[in-house]
N, C-alpha and C positions, 0 to 999 in steps of 0.2 A: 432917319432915326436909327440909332444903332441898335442889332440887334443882340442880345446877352443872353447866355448859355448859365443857369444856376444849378450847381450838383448839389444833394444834400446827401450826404450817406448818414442811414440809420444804422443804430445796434443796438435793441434793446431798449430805445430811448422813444417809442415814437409819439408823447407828449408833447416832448421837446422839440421831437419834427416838425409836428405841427404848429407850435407856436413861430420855428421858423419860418415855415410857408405863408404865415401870414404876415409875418414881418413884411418879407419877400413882396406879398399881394399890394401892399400898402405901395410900395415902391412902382409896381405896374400899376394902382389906379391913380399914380401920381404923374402917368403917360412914360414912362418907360417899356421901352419894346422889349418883352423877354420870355423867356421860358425855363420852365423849369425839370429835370428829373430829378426824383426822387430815390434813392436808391437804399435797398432793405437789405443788409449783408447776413441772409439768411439769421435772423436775429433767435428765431424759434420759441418766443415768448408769444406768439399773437401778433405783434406788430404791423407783420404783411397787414393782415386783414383790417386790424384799428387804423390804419392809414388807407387802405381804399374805400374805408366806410367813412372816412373824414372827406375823401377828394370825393367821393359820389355825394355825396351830403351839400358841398362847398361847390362855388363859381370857381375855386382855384384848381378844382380840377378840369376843370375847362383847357389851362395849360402847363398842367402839371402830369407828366407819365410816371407813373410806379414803376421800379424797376427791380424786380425780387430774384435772389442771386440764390444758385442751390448749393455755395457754401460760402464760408465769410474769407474771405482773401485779402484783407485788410482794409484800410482807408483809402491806401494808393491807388488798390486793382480796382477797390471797387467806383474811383472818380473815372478810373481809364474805362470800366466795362458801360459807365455812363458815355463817354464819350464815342467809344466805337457803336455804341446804340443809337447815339445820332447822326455818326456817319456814315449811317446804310439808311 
């Protein structure tokens, strides 16, 4: 089965994050092999937090990592600092 890498970068948005994590979920309990990061581009409204209290609360954070940035570097950096995070 192949395995799939899902970035979500937040800003500000993390409702909407959430609702995409479940999208996302639907897709894994439909037997898709994946994972997910999450990624908070230092948003500084709360965010961090409402999204670790969604993955602790939820099964999706079972494989889902929060990835909280200490400043917002944009959309690009923040898909790449996803990426170098699963490469170590």
């Amino acid at each position: 089965m192949t395995e799939i890498l899902v970035v979500i970068v937040n800003y500000r948005t993390a409702s909407l994050a959430e609702k995409c994590l479940q999208a996302v979920a639907r897709e894994r309990a439909a037997g898709t092999n994946l994972f997910a990061i999450l990624v908070d581009g230092s948003s500084g409204d709360g965010s961090a937090a409402q999204l670790r209290a969604f993955l602790a609360a939820s099964n999706i954070g079972d494989w889902t990592e929060l990835l909280t940035l200490d400043f917002n570097g944009g959309f690009g950096w923040a898909n790449n600092q996803a990426i170098l995070y699963c490469a170590h």
